[in-house]
C-alpha positions in Angstrom: 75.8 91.3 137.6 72.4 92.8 138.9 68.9 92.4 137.4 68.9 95.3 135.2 72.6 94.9 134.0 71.3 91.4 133.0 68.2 93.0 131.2 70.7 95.9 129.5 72.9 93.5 128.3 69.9 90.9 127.0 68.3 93.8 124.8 71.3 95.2 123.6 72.5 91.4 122.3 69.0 90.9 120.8 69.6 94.5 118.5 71.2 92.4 115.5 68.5 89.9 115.7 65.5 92.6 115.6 66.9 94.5 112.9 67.5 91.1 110.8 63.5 90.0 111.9 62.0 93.2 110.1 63.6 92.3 107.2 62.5 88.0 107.2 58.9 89.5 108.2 59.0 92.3 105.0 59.8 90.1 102.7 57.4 87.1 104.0 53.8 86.6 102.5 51.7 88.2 105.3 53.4 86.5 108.0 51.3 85.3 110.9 52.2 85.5 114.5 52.8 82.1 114.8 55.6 82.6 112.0 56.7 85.2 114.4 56.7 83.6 117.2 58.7 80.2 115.3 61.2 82.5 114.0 61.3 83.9 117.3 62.0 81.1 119.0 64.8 79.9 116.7 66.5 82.9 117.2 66.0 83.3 120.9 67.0 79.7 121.3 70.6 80.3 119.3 70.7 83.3 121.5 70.9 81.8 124.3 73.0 78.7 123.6 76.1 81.1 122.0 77.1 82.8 125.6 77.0 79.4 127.1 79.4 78.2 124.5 81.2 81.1 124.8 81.5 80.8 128.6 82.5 77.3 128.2 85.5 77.9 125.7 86.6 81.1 127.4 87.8 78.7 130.1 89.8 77.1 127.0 90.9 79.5 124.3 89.1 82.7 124.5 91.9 84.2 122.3 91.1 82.5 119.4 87.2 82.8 119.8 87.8 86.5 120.3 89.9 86.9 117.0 87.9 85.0 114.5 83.9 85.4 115.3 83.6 89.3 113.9 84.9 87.6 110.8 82.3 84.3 110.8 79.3 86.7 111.5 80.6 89.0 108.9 81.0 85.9 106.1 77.8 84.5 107.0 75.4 88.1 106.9 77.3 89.3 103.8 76.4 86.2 102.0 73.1 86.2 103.4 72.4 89.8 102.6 74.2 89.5 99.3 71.7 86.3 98.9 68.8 88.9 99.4 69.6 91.4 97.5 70.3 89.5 94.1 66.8 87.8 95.0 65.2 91.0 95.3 67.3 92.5 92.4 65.6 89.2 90.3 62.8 89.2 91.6 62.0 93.2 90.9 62.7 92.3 87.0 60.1 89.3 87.2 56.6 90.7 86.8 55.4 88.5 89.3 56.6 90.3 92.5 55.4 86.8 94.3 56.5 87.2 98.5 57.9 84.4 99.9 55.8 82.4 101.9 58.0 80.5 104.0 61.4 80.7 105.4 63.1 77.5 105.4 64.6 76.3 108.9 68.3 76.4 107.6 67.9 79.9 106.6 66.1 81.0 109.8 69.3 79.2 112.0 71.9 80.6 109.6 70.5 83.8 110.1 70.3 83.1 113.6 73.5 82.1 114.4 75.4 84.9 111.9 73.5 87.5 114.1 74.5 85.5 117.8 78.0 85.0 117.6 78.3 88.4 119.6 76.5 86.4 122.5 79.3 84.4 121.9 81.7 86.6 122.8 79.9 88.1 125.5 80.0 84.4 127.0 83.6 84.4 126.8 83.7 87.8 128.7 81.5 86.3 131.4 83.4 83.5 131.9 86.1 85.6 133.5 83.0 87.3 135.9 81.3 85.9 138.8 77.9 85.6 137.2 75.2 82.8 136.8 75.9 82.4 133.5 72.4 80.0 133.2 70.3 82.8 134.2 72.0 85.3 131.8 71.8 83.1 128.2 68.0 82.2 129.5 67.3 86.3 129.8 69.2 87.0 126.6 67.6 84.2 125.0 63.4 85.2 126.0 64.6 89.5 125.4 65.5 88.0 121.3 62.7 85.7 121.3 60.1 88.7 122.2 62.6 91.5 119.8 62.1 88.8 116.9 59.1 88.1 117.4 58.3 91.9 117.1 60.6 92.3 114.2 58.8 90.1 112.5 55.3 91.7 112.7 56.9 95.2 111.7 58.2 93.9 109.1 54.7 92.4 108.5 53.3 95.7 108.3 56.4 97.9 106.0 56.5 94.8 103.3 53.6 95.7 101.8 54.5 99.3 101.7 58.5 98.4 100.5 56.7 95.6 98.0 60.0 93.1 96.4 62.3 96.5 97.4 62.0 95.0 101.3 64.0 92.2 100.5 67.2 94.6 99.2 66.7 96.4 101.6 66.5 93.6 103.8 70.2 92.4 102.2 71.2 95.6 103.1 70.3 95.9 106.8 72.3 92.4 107.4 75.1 93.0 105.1 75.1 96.6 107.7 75.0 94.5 110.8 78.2 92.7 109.5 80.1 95.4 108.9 79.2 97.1 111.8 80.0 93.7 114.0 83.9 93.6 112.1 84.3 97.4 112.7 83.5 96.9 116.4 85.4 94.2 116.4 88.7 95.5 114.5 89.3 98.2 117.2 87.3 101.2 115.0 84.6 102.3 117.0 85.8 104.5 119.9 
């Protein structure tokens, strides 16, 4: 695979984790760029680690990767989203409207790893490819880390605008990106 396949393919994985990045950074507290650049670097990190697991178990039992990680990624961003949106839904009631100030480690990798386990199955495509897989997770890994990052300080920027309605619609935007990950998966799209 050539340099600007590699690139392609990086920016294309890191779509789920941008989209989910405007939503942490909307419903954050006036973020900072160094909370952009931590949540980036959790998510590029996961990002790259999942195609090298992939790679490594499509040697193994790609099969059974392939036919239950639409369904984890699903789980895990509808429960997330759903997690969001009742906040929001509570939170709009409360007159406080109080932002978040902080997103908690667990959440960032849980978020992280719901919107990766595509790279995972893009590892387990690449195991069957003559490509250096190394170079690959560490491109898909820094194109996330620099998408979140950005994510992160749009969202900075439409919170205030959205006010507590960011984080539904920040629910919203992941419980999307795991439906659209299980109807690509299920054969739908095309």
């Amino acid at each position: 695979m050539n340099m600007s396949a590699t690139l392609i393919l990086a920016f294309g994985m890191s779509m789920d984790a941008f989209a989910a990045s405007i939503g942490k950074g909307a419903v954050l507290h006036n973020p900072r760029f160094r909370d952009a650049i931590r949540t980036g670097l959790i998510f590029g990190t996961i990002e790259a680690i999942t195609p090298l697991i992939g790679w490594a178990l499509g040697f193994f039992a790609s099969q059974y990767i392939l036919e239950w990680d639409h369904w984890v990624a699903f789980t895990l961003l509808l429960i997330l989203g759903g997690r969001m949106i009742a906040d929001g839904i509570k939170g709009s009631s409360d007159c406080r409207c109080e932002k978040v100030k902080h997103h908690s480690l667990a959440l960032l990798i849980c978020t992280a790893v719901a919107t990766s386990l595509d790279a995972m199955a893009i590892g387990v495509g690449l195991a069957f490819l003559q490509v250096n897989i190394f170079h690959t997770a560490m491109v898909i890994g820094c194109a996330t880390m620099i998408m979140v990052t950005l994510g992160m300080m749009i969202g900075r920027y439409i919170g205030p605008l959205l006010g507590k309605k960011a984080e539904i619609i920040g629910g919203l935007v992941l419980i999307g990106i795991g439906c659209n990950i299980l109807y690509e998966h299920l054969g739908y799209a095309g």
